[in-house]
Jmol script that loads the backbone (N, CA, C; Angstrom):
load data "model"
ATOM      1  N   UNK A   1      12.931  -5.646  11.123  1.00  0.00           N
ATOM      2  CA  UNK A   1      12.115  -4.464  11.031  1.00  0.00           C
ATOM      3  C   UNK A   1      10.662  -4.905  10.837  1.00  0.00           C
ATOM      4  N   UNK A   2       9.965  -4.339  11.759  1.00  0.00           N
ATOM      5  CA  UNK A   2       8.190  -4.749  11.631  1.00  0.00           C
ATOM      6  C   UNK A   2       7.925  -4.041  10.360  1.00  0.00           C
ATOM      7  N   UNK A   3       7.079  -4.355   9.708  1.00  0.00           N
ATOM      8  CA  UNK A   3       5.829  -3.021   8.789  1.00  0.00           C
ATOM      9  C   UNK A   3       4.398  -3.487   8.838  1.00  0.00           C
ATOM     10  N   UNK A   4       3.736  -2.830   9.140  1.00  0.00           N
ATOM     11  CA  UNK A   4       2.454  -2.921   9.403  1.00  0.00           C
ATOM     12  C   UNK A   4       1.970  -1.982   7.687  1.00  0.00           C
ATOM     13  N   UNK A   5       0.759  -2.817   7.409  1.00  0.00           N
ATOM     14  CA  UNK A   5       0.344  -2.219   6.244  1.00  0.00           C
ATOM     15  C   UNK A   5      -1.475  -2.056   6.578  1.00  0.00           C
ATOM     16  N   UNK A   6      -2.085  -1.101   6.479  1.00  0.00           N
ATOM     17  CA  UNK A   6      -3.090  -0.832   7.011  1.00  0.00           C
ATOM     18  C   UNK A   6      -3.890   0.171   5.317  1.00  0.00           C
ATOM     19  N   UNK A   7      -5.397  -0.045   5.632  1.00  0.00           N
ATOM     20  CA  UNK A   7      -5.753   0.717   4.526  1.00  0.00           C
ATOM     21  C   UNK A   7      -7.177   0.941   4.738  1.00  0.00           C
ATOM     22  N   UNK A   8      -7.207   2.133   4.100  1.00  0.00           N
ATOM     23  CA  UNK A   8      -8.665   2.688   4.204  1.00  0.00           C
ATOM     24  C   UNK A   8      -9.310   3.064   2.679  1.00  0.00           C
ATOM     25  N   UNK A   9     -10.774   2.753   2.463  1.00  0.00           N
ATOM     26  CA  UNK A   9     -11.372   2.646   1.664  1.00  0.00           C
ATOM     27  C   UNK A   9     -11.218   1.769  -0.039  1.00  0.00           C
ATOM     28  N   UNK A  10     -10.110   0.912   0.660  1.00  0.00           N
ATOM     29  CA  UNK A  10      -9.788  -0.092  -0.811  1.00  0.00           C
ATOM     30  C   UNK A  10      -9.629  -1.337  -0.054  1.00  0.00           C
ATOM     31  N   UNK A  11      -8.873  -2.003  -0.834  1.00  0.00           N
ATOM     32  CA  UNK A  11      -9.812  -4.019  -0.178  1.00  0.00           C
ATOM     33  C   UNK A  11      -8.359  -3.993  -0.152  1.00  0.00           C
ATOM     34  N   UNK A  12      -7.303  -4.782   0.967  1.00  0.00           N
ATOM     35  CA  UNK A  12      -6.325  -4.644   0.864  1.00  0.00           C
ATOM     36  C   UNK A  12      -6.073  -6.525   1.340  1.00  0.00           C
ATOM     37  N   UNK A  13      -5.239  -6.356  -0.544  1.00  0.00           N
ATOM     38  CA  UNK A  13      -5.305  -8.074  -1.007  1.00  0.00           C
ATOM     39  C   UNK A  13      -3.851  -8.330  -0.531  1.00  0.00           C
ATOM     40  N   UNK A  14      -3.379  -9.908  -0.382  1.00  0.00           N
ATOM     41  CA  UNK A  14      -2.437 -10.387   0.307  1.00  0.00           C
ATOM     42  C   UNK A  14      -0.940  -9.725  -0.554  1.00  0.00           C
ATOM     43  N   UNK A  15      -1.705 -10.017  -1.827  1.00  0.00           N
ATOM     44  CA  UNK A  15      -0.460  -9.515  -3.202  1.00  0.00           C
ATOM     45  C   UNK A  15       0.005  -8.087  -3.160  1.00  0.00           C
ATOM     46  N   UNK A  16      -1.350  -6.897  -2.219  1.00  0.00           N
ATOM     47  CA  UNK A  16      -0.616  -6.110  -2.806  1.00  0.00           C
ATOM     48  C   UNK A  16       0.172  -5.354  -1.050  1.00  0.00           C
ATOM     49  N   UNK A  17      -0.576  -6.307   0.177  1.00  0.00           N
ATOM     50  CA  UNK A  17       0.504  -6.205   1.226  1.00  0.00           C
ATOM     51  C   UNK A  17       2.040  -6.365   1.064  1.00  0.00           C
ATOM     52  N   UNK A  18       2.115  -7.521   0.396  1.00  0.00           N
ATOM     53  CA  UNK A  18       3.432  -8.096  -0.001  1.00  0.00           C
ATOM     54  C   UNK A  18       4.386  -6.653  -0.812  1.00  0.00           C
ATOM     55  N   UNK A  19       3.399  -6.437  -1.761  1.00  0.00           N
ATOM     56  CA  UNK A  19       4.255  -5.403  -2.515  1.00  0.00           C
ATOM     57  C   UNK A  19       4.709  -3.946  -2.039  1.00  0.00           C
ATOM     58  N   UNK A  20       3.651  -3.245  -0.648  1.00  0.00           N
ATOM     59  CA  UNK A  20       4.139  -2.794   0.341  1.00  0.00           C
ATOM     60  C   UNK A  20       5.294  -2.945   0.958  1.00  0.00           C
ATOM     61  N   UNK A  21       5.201  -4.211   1.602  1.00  0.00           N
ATOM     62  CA  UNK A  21       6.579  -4.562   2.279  1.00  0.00           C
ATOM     63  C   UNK A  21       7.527  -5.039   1.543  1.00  0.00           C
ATOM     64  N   UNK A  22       7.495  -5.005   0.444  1.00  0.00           N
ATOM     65  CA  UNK A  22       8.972  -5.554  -0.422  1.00  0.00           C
ATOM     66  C   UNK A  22       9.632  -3.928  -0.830  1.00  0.00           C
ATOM     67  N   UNK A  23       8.565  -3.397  -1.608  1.00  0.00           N
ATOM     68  CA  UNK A  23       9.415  -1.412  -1.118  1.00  0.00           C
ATOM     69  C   UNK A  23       9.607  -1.328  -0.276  1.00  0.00           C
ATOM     70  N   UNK A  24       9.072  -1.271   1.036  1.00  0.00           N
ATOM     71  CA  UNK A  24       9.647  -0.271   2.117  1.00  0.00           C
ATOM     72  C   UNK A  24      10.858  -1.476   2.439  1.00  0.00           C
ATOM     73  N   UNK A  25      10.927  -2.257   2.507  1.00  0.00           N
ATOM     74  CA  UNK A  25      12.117  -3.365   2.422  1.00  0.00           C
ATOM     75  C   UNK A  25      13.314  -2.739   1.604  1.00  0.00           C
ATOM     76  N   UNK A  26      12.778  -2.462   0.453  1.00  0.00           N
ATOM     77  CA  UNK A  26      14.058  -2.139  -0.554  1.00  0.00           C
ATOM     78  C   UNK A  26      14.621  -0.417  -0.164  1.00  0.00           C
ATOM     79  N   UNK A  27      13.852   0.110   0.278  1.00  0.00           N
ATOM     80  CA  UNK A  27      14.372   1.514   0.278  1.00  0.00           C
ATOM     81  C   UNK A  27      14.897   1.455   2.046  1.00  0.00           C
ATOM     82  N   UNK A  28      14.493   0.839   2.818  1.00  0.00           N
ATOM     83  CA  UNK A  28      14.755   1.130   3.914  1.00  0.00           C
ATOM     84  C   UNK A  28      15.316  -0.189   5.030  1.00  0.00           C
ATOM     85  N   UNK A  29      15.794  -1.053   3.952  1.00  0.00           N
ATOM     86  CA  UNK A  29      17.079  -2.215   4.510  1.00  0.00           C
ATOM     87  C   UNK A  29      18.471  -1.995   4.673  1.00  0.00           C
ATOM     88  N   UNK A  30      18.865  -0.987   3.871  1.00  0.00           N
ATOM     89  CA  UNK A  30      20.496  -0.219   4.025  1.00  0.00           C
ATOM     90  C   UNK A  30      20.945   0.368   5.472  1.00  0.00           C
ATOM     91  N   UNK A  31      19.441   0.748   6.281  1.00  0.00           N
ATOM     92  CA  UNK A  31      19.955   1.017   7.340  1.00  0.00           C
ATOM     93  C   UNK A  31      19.672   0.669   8.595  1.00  0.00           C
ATOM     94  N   UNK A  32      19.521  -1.049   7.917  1.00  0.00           N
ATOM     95  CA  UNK A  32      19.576  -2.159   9.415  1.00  0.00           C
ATOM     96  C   UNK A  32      18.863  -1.771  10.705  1.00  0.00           C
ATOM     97  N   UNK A  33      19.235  -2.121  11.805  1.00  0.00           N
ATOM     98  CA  UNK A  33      18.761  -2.461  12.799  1.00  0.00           C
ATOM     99  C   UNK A  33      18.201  -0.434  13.729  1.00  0.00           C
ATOM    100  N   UNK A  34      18.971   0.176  12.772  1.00  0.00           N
ATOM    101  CA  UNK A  34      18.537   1.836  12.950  1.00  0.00           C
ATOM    102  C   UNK A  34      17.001   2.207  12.952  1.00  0.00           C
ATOM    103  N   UNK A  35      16.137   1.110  12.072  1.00  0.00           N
ATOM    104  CA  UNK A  35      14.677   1.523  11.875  1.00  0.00           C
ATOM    105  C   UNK A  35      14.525   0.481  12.704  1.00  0.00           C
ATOM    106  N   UNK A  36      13.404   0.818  13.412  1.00  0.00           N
ATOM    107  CA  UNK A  36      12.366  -0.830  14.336  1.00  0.00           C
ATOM    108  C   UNK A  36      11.102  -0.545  13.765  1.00  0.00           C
ATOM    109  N   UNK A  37      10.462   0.147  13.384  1.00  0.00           N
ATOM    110  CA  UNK A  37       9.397  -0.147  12.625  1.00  0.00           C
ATOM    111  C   UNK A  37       9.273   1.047  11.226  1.00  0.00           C
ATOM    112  N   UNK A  38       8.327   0.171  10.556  1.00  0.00           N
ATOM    113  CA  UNK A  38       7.401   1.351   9.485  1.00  0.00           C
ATOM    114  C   UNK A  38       5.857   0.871   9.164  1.00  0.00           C
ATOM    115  N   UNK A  39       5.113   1.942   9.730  1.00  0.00           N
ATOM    116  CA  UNK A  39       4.093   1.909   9.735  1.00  0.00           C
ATOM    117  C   UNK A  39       3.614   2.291   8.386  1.00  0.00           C
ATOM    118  N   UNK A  40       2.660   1.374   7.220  1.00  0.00           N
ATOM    119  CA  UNK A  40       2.202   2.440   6.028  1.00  0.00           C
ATOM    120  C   UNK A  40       0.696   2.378   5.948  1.00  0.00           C
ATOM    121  N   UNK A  41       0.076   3.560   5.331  1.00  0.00           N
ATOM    122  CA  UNK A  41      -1.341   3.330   5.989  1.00  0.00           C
ATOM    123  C   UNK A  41      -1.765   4.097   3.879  1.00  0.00           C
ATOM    124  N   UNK A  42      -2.494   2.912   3.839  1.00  0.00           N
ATOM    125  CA  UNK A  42      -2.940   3.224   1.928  1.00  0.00           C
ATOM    126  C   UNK A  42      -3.993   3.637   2.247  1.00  0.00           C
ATOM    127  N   UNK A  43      -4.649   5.082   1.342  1.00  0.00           N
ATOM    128  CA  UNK A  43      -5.993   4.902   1.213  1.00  0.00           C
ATOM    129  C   UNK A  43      -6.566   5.507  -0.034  1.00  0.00           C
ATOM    130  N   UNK A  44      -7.613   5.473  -0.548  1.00  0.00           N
ATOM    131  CA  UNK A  44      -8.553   5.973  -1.804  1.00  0.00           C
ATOM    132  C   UNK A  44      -9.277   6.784  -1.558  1.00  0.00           C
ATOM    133  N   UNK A  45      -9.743   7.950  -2.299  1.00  0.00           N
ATOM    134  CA  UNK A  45     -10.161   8.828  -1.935  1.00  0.00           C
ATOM    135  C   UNK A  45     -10.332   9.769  -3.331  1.00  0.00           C
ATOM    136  N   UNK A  46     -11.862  10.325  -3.644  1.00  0.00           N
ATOM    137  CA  UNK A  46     -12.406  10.675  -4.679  1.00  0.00           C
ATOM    138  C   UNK A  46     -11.905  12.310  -4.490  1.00  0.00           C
ATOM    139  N   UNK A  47     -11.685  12.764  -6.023  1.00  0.00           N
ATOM    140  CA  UNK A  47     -11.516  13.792  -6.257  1.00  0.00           C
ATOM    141  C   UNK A  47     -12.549  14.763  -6.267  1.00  0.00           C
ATOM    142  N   UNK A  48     -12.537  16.000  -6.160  1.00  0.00           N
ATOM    143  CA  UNK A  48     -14.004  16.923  -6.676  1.00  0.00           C
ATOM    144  C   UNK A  48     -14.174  16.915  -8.282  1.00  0.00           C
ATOM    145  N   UNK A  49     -13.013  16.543  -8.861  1.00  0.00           N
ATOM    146  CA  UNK A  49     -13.708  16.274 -10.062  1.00  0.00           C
ATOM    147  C   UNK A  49     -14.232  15.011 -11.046  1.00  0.00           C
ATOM    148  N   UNK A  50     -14.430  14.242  -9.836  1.00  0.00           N
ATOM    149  CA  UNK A  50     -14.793  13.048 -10.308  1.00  0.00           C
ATOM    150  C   UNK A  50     -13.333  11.812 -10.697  1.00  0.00           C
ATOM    151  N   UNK A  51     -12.363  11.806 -10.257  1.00  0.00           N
ATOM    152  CA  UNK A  51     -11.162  10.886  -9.996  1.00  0.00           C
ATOM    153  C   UNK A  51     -11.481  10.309  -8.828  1.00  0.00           C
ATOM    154  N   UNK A  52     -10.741   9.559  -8.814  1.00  0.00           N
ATOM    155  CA  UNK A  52      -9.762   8.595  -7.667  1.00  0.00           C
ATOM    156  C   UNK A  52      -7.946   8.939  -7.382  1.00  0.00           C
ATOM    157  N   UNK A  53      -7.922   9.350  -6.268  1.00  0.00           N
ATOM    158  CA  UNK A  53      -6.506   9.469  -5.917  1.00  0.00           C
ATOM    159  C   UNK A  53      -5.985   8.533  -4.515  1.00  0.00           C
ATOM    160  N   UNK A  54      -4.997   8.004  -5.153  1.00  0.00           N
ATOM    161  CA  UNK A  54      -4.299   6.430  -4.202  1.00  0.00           C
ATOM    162  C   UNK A  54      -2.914   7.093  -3.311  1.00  0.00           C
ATOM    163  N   UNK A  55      -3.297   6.905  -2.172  1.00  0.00           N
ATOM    164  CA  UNK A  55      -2.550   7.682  -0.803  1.00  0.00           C
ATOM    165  C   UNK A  55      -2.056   6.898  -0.037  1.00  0.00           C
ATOM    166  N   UNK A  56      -0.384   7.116  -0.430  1.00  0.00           N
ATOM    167  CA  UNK A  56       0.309   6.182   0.569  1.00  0.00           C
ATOM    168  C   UNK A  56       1.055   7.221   1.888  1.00  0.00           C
ATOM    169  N   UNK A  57       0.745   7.068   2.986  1.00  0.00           N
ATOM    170  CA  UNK A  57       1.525   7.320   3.921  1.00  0.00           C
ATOM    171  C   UNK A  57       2.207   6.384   4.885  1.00  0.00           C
ATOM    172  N   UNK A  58       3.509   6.931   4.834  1.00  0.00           N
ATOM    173  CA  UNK A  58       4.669   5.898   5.681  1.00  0.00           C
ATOM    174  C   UNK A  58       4.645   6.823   6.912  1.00  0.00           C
ATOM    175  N   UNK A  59       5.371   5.674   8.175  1.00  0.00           N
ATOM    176  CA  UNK A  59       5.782   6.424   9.318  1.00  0.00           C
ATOM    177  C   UNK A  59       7.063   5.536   9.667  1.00  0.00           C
ATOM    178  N   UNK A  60       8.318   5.787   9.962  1.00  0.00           N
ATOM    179  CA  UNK A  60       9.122   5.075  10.679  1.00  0.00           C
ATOM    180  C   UNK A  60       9.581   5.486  12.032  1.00  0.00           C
ATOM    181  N   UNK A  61       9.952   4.618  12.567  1.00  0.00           N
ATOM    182  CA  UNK A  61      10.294   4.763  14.232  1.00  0.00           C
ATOM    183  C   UNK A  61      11.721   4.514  14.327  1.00  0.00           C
ATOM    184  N   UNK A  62      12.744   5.499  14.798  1.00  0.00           N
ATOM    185  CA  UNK A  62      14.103   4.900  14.531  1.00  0.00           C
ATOM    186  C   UNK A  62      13.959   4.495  15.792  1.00  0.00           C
ATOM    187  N   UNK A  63      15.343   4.004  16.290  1.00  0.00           N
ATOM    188  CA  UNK A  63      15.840   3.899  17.555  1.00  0.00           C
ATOM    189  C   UNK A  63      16.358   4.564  18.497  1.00  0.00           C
ATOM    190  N   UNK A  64      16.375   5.684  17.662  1.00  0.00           N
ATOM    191  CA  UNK A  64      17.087   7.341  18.782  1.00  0.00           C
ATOM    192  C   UNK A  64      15.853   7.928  19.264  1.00  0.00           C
ATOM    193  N   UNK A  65      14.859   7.505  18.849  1.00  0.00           N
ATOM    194  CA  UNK A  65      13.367   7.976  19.068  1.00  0.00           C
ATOM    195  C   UNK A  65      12.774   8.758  18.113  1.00  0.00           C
ATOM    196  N   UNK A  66      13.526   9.058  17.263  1.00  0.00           N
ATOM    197  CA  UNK A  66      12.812  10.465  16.039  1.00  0.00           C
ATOM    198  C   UNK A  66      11.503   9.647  15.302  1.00  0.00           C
ATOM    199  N   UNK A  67      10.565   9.904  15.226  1.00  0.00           N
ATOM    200  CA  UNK A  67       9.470   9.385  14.067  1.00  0.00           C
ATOM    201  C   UNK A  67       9.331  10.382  12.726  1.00  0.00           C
ATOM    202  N   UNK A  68       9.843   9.679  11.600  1.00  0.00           N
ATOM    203  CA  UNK A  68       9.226  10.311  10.660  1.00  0.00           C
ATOM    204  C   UNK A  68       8.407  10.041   9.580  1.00  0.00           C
ATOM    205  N   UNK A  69       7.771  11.072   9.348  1.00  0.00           N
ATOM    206  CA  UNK A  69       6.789  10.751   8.291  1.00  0.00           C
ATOM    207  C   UNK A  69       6.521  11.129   6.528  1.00  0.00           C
ATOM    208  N   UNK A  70       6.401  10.438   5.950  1.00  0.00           N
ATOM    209  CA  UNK A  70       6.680  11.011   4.132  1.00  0.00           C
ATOM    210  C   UNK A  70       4.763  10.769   4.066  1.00  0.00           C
ATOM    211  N   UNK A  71       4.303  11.136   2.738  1.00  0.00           N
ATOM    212  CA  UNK A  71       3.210  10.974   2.256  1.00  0.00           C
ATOM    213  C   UNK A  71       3.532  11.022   0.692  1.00  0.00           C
ATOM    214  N   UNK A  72       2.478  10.270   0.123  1.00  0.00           N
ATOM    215  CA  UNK A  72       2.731  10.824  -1.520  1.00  0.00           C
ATOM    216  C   UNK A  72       1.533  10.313  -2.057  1.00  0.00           C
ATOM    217  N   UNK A  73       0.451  11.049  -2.893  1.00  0.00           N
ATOM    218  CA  UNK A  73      -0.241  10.791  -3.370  1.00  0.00           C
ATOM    219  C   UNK A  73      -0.633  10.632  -4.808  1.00  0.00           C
ATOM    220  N   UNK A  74      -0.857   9.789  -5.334  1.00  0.00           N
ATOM    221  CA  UNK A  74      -0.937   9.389  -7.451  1.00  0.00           C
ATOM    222  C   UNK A  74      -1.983   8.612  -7.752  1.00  0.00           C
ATOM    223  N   UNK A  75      -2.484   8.755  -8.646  1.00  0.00           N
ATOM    224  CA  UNK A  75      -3.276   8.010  -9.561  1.00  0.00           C
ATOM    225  C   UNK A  75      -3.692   6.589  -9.701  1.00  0.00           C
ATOM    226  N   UNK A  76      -1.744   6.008  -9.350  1.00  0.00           N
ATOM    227  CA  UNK A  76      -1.894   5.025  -9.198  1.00  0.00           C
ATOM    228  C   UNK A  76      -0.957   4.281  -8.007  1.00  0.00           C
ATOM    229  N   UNK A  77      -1.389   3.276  -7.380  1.00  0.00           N
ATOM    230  CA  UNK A  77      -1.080   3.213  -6.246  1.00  0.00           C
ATOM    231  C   UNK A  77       0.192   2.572  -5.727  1.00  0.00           C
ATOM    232  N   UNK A  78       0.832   1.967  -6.786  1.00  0.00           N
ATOM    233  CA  UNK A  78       2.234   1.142  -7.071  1.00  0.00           C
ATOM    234  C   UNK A  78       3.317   2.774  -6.920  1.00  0.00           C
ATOM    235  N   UNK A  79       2.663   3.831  -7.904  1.00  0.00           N
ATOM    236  CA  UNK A  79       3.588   4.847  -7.941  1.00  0.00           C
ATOM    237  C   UNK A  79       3.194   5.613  -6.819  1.00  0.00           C
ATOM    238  N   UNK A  80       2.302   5.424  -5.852  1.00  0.00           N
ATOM    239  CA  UNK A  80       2.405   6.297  -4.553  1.00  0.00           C
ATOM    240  C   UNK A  80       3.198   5.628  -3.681  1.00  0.00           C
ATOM    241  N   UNK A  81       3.066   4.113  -3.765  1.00  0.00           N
ATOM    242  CA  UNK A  81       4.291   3.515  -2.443  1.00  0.00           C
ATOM    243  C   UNK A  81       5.217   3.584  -2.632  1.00  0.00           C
ATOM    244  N   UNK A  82       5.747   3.714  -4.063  1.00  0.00           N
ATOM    245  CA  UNK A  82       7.199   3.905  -4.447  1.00  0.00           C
ATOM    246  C   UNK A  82       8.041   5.088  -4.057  1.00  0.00           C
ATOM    247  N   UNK A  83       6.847   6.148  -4.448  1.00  0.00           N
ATOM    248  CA  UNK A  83       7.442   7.783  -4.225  1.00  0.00           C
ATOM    249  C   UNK A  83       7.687   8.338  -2.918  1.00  0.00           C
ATOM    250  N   UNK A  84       6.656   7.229  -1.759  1.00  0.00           N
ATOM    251  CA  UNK A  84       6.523   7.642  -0.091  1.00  0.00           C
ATOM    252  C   UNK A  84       7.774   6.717   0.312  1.00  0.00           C
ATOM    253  N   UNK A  85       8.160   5.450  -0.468  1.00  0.00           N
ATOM    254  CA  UNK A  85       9.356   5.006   0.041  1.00  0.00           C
ATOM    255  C   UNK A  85      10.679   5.880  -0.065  1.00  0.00           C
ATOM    256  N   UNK A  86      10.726   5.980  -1.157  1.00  0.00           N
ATOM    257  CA  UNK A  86      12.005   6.794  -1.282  1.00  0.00           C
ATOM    258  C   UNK A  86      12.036   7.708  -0.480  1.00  0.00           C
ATOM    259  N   UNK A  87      11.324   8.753  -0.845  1.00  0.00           N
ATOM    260  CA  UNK A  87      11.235  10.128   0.405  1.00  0.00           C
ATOM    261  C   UNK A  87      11.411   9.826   1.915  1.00  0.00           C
ATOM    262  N   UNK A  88      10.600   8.662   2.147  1.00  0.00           N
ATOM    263  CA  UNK A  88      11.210   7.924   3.512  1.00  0.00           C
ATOM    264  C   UNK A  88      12.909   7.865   3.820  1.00  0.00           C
ATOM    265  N   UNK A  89      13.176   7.019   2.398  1.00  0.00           N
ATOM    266  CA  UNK A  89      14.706   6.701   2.750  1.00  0.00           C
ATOM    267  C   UNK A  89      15.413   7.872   2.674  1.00  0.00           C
ATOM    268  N   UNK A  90      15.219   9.001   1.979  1.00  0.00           N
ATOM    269  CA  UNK A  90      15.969   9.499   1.652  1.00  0.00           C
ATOM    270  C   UNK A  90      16.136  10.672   3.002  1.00  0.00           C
ATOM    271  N   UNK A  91      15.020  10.932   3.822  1.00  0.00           N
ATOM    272  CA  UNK A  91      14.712  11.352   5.319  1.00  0.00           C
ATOM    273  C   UNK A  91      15.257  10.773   6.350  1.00  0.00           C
ATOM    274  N   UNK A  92      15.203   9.388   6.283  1.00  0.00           N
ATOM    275  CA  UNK A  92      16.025   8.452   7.142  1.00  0.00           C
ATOM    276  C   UNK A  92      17.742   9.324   7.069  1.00  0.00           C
ATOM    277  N   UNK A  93      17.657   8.771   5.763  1.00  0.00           N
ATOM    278  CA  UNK A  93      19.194   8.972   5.733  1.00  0.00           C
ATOM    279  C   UNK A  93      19.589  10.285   6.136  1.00  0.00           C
ATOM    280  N   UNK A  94      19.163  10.879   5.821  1.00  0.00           N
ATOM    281  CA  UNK A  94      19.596  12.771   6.474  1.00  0.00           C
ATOM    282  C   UNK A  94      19.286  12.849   7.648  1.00  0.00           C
ATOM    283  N   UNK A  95      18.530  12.251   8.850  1.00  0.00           N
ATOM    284  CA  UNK A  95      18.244  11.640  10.233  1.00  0.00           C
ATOM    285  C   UNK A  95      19.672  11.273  10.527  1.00  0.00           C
ATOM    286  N   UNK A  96      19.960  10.141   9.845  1.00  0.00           N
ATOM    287  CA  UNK A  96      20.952   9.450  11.106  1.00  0.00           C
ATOM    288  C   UNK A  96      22.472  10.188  10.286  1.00  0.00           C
ATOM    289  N   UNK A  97      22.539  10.325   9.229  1.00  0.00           N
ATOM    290  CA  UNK A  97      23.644  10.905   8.661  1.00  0.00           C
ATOM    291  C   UNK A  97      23.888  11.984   9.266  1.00  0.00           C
ATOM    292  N   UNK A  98      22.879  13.253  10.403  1.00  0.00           N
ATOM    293  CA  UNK A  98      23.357  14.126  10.916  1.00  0.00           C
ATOM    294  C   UNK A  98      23.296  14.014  12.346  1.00  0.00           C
ATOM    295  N   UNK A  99      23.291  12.361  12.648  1.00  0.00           N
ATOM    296  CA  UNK A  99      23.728  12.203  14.184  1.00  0.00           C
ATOM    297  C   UNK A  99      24.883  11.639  14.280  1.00  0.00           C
ATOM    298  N   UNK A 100      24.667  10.606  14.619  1.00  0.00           N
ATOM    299  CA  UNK A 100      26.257  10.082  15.394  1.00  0.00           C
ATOM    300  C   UNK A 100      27.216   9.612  13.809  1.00  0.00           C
ATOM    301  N   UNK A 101      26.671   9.373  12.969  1.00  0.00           N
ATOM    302  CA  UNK A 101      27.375   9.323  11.634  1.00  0.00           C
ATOM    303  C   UNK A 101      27.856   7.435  11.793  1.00  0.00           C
ATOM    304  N   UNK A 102      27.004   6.738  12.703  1.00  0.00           N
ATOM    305  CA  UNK A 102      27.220   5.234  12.441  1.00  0.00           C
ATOM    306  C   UNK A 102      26.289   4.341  11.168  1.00  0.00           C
ATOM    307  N   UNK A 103      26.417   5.226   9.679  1.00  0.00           N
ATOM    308  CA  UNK A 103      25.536   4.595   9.210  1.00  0.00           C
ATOM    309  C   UNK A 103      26.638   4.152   8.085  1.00  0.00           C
ATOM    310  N   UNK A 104      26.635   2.781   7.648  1.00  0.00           N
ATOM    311  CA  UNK A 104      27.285   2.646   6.711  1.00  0.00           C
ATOM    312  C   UNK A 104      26.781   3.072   4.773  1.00  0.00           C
ATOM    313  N   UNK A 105      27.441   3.063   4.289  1.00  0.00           N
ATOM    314  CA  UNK A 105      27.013   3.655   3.009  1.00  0.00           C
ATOM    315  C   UNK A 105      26.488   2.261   2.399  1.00  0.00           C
ATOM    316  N   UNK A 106      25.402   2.175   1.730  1.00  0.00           N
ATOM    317  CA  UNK A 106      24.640   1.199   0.803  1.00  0.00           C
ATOM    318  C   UNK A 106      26.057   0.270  -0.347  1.00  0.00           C
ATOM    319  N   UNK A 107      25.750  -0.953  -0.057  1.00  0.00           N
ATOM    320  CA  UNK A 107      26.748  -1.926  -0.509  1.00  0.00           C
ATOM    321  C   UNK A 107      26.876  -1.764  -2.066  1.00  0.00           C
ATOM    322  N   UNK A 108      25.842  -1.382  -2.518  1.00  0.00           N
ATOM    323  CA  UNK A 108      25.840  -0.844  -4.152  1.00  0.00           C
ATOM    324  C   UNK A 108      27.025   0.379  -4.406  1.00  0.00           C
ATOM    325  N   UNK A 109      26.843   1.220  -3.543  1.00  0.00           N
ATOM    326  CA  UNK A 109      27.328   2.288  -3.296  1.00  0.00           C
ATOM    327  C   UNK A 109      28.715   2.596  -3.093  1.00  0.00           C
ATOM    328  N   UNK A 110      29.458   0.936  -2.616  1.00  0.00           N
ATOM    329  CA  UNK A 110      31.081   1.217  -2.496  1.00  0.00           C
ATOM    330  C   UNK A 110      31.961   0.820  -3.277  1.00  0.00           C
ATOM    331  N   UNK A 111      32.742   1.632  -3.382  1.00  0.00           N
ATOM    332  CA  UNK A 111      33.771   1.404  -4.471  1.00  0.00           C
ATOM    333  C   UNK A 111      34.838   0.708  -3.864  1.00  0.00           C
ATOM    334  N   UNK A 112      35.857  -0.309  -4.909  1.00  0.00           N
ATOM    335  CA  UNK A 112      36.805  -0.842  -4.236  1.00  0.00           C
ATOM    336  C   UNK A 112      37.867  -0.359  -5.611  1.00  0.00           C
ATOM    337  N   UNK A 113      38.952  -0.132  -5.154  1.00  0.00           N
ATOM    338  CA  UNK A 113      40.256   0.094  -6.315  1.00  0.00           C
ATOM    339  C   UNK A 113      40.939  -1.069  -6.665  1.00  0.00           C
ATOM    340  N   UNK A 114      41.173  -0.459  -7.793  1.00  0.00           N
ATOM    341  CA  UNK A 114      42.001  -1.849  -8.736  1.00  0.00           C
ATOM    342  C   UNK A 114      42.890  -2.857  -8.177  1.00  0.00           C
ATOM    343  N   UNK A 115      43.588  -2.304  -6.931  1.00  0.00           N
ATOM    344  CA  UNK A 115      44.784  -2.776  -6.584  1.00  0.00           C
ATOM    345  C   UNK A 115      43.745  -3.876  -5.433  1.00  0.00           C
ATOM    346  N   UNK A 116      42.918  -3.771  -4.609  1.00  0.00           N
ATOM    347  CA  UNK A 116      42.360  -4.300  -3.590  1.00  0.00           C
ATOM    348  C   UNK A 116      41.798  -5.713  -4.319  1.00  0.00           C
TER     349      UNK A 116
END
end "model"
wireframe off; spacefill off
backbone 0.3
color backbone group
């Protein structure tokens, strides 16, 4: 899976690319070779009342062709990539979970019985 990490109006350091792509990694590796890309695009941007608000937007590209997109914006910018990942995954998953139903369930996620 590509991710492109792109950003507007903040200095975008090697450490905190990395930490981009290790979320969208973690929220959106369960469903393998289904995503070919995610595009995330950070940016900063002053409030009218004198703040700073840190803006993460994701885009993914499945392979059936659907693109979708989450946004989430916070204070701080660790808790905006976190909140646009999830919402990602959790979009993904209601995507392919209401197509052909070839998605396997997250390895955390399965149970095995006593006897197995």
């Amino acid at each position: 899976m590509r991710i492109d990490v792109t950003g507007t109006g903040l200095v975008l350091t090697k450490v905190l690319r990395a930490e981009v792509r290790r979320r969208v990694l973690l929220a959106m590796s369960r469903f393998g070779p289904e995503v070919q890309g995610v595009t995330a695009r950070l940016a900063e941007s002053r409030t009218p009342l004198g703040g700073v608000d840190q803006r993460c937007r994701l885009r993914a590209r499945l392979r059936s062709g659907h693109v979708l997109r989450t946004e989430a914006v916070n204070g701080a910018l660790a808790t905006a990539i976190g909140r646009s990942a999830a919402r990602l995954a959790r979009l993904v998953g209601a995507t392919l979970d209401g197509g052909d139903g070839r998605l396997l369930p997250a390895p955390a996620l399965r149970h095995r019985r006593p006897d197995e």
